[in-house]
C-alpha positions as CSV (number, residue, x, y, z in Angstrom):
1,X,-49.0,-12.4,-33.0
2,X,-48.9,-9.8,-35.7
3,X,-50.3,-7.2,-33.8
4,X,-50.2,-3.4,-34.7
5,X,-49.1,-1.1,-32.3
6,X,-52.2,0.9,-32.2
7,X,-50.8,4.9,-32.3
8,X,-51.2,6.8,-28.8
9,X,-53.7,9.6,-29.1
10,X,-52.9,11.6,-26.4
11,X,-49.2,11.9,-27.5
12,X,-50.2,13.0,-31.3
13,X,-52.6,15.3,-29.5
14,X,-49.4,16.5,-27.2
15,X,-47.5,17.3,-30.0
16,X,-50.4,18.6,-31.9
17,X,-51.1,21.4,-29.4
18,X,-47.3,21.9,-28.7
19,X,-46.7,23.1,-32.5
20,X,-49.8,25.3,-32.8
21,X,-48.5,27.0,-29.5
22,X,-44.8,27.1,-30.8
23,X,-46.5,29.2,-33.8
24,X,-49.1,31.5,-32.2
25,X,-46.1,32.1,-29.8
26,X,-43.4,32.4,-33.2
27,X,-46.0,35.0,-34.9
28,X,-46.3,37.1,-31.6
29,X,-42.9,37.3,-31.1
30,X,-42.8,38.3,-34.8
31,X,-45.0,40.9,-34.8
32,X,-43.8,42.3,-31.7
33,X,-39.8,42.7,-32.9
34,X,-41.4,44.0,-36.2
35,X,-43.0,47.0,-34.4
36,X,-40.5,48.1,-31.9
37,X,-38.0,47.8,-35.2
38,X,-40.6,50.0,-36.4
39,X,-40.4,52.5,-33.2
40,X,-36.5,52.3,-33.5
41,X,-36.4,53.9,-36.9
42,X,-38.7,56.8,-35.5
43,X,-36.3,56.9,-32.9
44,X,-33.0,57.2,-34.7
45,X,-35.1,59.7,-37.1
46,X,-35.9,61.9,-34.0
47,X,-32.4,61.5,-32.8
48,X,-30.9,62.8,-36.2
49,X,-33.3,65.9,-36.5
50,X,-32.4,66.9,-33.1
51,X,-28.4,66.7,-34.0
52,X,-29.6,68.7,-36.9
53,X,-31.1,71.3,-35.0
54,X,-27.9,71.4,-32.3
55,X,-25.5,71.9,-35.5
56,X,-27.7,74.6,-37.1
57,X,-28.1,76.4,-33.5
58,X,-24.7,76.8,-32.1
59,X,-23.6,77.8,-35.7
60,X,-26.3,80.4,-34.8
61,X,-24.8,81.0,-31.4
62,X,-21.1,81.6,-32.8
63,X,-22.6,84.1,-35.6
64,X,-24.3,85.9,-32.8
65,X,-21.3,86.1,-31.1
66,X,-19.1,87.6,-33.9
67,X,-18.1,91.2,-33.9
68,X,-19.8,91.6,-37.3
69,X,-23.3,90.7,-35.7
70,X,-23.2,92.7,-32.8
71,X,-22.3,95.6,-35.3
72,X,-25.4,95.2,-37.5
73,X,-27.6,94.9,-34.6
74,X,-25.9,97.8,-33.3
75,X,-26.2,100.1,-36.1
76,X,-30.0,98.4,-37.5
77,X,-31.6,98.1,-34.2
78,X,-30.0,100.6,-32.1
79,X,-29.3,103.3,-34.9
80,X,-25.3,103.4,-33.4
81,X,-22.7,104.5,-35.4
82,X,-18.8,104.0,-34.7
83,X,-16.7,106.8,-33.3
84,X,-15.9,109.5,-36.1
85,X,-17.9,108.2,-38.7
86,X,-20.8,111.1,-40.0
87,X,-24.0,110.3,-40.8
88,X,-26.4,112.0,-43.8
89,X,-30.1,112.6,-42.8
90,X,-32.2,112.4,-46.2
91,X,-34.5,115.5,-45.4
92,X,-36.4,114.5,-48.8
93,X,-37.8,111.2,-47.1
C-alpha cells in the first residue's frame, strides 16, 4: 500500500510551457518599453531645440522691431539719412 504518486506529465509540461511563454512575453515587453524610452528622449530632445529656436527667433523679432534696427537698415540698405544731418562724399574713393 506504499504506493508513489506517480508525478502528472502533462501538468509539469503545463507549467513548463506557461513559464517559457511568461518570459518570451517578459523580454518583448522589455525590449519594446526600452525602445520607445529610447524614441521619448529623441522626442523631448526635438522638443527642447525647437523651444530654443522659438526663444532665439522672437528675440530676433523684437530686435527687428526696435527703432535702432530699422535705423541701420535705413541708413545701410537704403542710404537714408535723418532730417538735417549732412553727409561727406569721399571724392578720393
Amino acid at each position: 500500500m506504499n504506493k508513489r504518486k506517480r508525478p502528472d506529465w502533462a501538468l509539469i509540461t503545463f507549467i513548463c510551457i506557461g513559464v517559457i511563454y511568461f518570459g518570451i512575453v517578459l523580454i518583448n515587453q522589455q525590449s519594446l518599453l526600452n525602445y520607445q524610452n529610447l524614441e521619448m528622449e529623441q522626442i523631448d530632445n526635438k522638443i527642447q531645440d525647437e523651444k530654443e529656436l522659438n526663444a532665439r527667433l522672437l528675440r530676433q523679432r523684437e530686435e527687428v522691431l526696435s527703432d535702432e534696427y530699422i535705423e541701420k537698415i535705413a541708413r545701410q540698405k537704403l542710404d537714408m539719412v535723418r532730417e538735417g544731418e549732412r553727409i561727406f562724399v569721399d571724392v578720393n574713393r
